[in-house]
N, C-alpha and C positions, 0 to 999 in steps of 0.2 A: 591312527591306531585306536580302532573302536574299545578297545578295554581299558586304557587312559580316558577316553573321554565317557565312558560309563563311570569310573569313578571318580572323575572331576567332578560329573553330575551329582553323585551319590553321596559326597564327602566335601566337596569345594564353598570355600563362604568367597562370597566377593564382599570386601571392605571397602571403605570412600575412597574416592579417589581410582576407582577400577581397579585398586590391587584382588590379584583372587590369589586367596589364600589356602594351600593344600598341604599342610604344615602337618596333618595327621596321618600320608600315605607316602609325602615326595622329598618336604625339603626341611624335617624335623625328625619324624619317625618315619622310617622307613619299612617300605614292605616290601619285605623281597619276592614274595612271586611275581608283583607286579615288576619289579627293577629286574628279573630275569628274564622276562617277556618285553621288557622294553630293549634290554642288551641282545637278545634275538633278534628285533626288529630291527636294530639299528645294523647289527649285523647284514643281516638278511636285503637290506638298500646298499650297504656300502663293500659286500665283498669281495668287488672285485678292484676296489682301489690300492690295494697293496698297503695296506697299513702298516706301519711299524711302530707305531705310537700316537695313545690317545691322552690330548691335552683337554684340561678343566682348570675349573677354577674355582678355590677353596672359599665356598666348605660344600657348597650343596651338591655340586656336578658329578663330587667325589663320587657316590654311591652309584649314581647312571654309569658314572663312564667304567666303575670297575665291572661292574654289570656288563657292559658292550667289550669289555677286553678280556673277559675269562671267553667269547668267542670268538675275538679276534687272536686271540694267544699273544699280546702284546705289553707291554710295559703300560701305565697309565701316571702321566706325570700330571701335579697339578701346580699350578702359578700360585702361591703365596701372599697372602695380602696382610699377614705381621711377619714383622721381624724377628728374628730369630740367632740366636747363638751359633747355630750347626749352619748358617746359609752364608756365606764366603760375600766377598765382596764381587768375585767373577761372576756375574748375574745378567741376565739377559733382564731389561727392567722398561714398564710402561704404567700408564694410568687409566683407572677405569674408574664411569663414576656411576655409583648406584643408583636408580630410580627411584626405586623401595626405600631404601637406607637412607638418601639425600646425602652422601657423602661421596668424597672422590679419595679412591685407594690406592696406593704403587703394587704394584703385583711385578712379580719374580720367580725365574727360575734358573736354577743353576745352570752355567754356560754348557758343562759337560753331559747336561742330560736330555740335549735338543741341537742336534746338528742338519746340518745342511745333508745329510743321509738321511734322514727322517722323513718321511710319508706321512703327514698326521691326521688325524681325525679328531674335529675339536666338538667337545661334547658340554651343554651346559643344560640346566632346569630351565630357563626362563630366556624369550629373546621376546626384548621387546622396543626399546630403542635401539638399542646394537652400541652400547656403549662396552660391556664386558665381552664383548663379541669382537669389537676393534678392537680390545688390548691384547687379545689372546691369538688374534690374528697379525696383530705388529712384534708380538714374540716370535713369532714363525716367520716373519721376515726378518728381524732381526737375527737371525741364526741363518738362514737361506734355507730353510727347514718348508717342503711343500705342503701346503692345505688343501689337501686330498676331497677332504669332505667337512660336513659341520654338520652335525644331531643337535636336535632341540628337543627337547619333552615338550612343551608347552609353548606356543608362539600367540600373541596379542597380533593379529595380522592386522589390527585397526593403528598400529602406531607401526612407525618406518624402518624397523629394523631387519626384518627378512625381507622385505623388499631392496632394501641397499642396496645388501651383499649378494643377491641374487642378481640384480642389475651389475656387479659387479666381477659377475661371474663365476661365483661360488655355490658349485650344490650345495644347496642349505634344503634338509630334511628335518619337518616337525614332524611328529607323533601325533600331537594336536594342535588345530589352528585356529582362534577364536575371533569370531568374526566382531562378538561385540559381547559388553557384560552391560547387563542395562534392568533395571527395579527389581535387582538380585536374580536374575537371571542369566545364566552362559548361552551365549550360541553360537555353534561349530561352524567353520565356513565348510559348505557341501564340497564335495571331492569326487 
């Protein structure tokens, strides 16, 4: 999606360690025209999968994936990663570990809001090992719930994570695909 990666360009730091940081357009402050053009686009790849619910995971994917369900016309649940008073013990529960963060989270969602009737489309900001990407795909098994599709804003295609899941037979759709971030520099891989 050429207007994610003009503003990756335009707005994006990469910090040590190759994290690139887009904290002022994607996954801090949000801009919606661009999050509306991105929910087109995801749209626009996945509409003929029969969606009926698009899964994320809290906090950042939130805003993508409502973005891609106001044109899907579907519910947008997202997996949980505190605990909470309102969230039952009936949980559908897995672990994800951050690359960013260096920590490993339980993410949840209630049994009742993810069935084996669900068609899902799983939507995150960021794949890059595929570690939050396994847990949100082991919730959808764990419920018998199909993984229809998987949106990424942003994929690091130099580390193994859309690669996986692709080998494993999941459309997985980036927006953008970074081939390498190298003496503060992004480069896209050609498409």
């Amino acid at each position: 999606m050429k207007l994610l990666e003009e503003r990756i360009l335009q707005d994006g730091r990469i910090l040590p360690g190759n994290i690139l940081k887009v904290d002022s357009f994607l996954n801090h402050q949000i801009d919606p025209d661009l999050f509306m053009a991105m929910g087109q686009d995801f749209y626009d790849h996945f509409k003929d999968k029969e969606i009926t619910k698009i899964l994320t995971l809290e906090v950042s994917g939130i805003g993508i994936a409502f973005a891609a369900a106001t044109y899907f016309k579907v519910p947008v649940l997202f997996a949980k990663k505190s605990l909470s008073l309102t969230l039952t013990e009936d949980v559908y529960a897995s672990k994800v570990t951050s690359y960013t963060k260096k920590k490993t989270f339980d993410i949840r969602v209630q049994k009742n809001f993810l069935s084996d009737q669900d068609k899902v489309l799983i939507i995150d900001d960021f794949l890059a090992m595929g570690e939050a990407l396994g847990g949100l795909i082991d919730l959808c098994q764990q419920a018998n719930a199909q993984v229809q599709g998987i949106g990424i804003a942003i994929e690091k295609s130099f580390q193994p994570g859309g690669n996986k899941y692709r080998e494993l037979g999941y459309d997985v759709y980036s927006q953008a695909m970074i081939e390498k971030l190298e003496d503060g520099k992004v480069t896209f891989v050609k498409q």
